[in-house]
C-alpha positions in Angstrom: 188.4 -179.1 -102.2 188.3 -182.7 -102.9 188.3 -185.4 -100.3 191.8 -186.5 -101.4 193.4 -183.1 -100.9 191.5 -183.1 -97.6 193.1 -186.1 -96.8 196.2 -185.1 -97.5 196.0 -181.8 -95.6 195.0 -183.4 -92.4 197.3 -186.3 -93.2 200.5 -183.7 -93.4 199.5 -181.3 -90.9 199.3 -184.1 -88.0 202.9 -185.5 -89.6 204.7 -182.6 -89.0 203.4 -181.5 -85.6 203.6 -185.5 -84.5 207.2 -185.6 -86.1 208.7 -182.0 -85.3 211.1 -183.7 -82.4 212.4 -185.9 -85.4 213.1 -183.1 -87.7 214.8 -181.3 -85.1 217.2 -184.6 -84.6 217.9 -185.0 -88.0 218.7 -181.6 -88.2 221.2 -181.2 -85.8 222.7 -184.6 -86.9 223.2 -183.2 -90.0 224.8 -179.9 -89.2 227.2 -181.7 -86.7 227.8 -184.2 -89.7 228.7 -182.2 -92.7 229.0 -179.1 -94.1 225.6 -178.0 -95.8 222.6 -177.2 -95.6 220.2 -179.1 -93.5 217.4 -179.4 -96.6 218.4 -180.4 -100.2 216.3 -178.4 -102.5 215.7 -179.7 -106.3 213.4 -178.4 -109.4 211.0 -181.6 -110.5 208.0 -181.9 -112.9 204.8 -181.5 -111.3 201.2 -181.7 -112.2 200.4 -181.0 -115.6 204.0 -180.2 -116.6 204.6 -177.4 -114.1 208.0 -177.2 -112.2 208.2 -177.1 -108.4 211.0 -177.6 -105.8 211.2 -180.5 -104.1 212.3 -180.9 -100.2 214.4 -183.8 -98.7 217.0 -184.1 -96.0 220.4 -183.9 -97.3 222.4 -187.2 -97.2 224.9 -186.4 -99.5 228.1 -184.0 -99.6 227.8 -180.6 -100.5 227.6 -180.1 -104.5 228.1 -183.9 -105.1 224.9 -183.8 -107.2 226.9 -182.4 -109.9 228.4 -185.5 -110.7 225.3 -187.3 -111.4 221.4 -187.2 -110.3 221.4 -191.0 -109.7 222.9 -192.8 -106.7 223.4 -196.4 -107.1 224.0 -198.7 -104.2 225.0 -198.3 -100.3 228.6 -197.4 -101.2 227.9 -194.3 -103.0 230.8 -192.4 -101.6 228.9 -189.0 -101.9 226.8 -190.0 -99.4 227.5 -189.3 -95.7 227.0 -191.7 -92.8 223.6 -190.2 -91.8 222.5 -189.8 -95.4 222.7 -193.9 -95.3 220.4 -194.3 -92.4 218.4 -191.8 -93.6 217.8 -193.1 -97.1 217.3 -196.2 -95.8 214.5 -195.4 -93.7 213.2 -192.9 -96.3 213.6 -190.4 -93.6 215.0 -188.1 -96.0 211.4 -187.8 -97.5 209.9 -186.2 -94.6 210.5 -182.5 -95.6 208.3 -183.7 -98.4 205.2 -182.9 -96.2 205.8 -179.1 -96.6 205.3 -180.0 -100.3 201.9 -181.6 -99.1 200.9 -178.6 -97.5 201.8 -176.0 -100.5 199.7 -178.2 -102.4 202.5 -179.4 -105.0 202.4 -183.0 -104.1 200.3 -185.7 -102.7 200.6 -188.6 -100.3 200.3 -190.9 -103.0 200.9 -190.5 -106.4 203.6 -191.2 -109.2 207.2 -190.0 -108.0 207.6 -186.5 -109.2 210.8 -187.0 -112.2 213.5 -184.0 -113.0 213.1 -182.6 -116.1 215.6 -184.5 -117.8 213.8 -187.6 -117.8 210.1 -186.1 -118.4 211.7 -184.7 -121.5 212.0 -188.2 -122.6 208.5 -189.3 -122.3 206.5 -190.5 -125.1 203.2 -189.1 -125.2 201.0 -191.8 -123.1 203.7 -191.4 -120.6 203.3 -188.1 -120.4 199.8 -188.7 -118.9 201.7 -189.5 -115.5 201.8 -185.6 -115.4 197.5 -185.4 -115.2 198.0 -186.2 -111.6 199.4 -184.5 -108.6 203.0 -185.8 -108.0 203.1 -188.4 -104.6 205.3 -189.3 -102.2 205.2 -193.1 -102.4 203.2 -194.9 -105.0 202.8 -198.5 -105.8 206.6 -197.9 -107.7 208.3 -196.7 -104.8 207.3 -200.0 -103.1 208.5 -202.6 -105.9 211.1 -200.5 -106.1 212.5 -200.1 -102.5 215.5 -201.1 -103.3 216.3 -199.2 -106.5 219.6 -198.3 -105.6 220.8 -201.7 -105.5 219.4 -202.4 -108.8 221.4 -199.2 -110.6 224.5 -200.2 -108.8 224.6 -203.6 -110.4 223.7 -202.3 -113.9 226.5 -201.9 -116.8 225.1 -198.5 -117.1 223.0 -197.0 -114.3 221.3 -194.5 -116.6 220.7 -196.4 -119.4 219.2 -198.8 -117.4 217.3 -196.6 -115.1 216.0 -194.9 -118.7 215.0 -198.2 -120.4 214.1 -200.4 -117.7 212.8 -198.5 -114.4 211.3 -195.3 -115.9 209.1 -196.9 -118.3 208.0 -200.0 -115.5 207.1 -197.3 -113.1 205.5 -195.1 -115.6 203.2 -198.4 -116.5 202.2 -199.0 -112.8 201.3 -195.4 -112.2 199.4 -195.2 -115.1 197.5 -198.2 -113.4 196.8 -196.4 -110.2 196.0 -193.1 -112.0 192.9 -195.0 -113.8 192.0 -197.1 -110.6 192.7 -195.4 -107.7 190.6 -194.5 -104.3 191.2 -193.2 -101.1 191.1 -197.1 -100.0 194.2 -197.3 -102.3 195.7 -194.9 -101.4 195.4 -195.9 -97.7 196.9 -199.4 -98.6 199.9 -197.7 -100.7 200.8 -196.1 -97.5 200.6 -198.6 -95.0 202.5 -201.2 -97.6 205.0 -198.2 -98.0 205.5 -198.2 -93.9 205.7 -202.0 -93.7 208.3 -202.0 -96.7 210.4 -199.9 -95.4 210.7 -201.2 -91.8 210.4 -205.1 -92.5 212.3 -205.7 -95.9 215.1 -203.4 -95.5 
């Protein structure tokens, strides 16, 4: 076991006994809020190609997923009123610490992708995929406020496609050939800071 999945074991195991109280909150909120299931569950593309399901709060109304993967903006209507908050605060990641423990994802590493837009990789893209999956990365930061940026976009997709997939591909392929536990350690704490000053 390397020192970066001892990290991240430690890491996740003292997040979700330090944060159980919040998960319990959230919960309720969310049962009391909508109709659903606390926990939105979603196949994305793991390490070295392999699929694995993903865990986040849900913030949006049952099934509205089928109408597109991508939200764009705070007026998303398929959202509900907690989902906001708890985008916005990136609470809805939390769950994501189970997927720590499993051993399908990693504090910090590229943003794990649904099939759909792996398939569209070129083959030095594909090289995000050597790597265990994260929940932030240096992306996730210069991106905080992706949703904004779709809603403003002709086309959300297209531009997500042509613009932020292959920008964020091109920074993780940075970290991926420079990375330490001393980066990773900064990824996070600029990842905390992001969210609770610029937003």
């Amino acid at each position: 076991m390397n020192a970066k999945r001892i990290f991240d074991l430690l890491l996740a195991i003292m997040g979700i006994l330090m944060l159980s109280p919040v998960y319990l909150c959230i919960a309720a909120i969310l049962k009391l809020g909508s109709k659903g299931p606390v926990c939105y569950k979603q196949l994305r593309v793991g390490m070295n190609g392999k699929a694995f399901v993903l865990y986040k709060f849900r913030t949006m109304y049952l099934d509205s997923d089928r109408s597109g993967l991508l939200t764009v903006g705070d007026h998303d209507c398929r959202i509900t009123k907690a989902g906001y908050l708890l985008r916005k605060y990136k609470l809805d990641e939390l769950p994501q610490l189970f997927n720590i423990l499993i051993g399908d994802m990693s504090f910090v590493g590229p943003r794990p992708e649904v099939q759909k837009y792996v398939d569209l990789y070129n083959e030095s893209q594909r090289r995000v995929l050597d790597v265990k999956p994260g929940i932030t990365d240096w992306a996730s930061i210069n991106y905080v406020h992706e949703s904004e940026l779709l809603a403003a976009a002709e086309d959300p997709e297209i531009f997500y496609i042509n613009t932020i997939i292959p920008t964020k591909i091109e920074q993780n392929l940075k970290y991926i050939d420079h990375h330490s536990l001393w980066i990773d350690l900064r990824i996070i704490s600029n990842t905390i800071r992001c969210v609770f000053w610029h937003i």
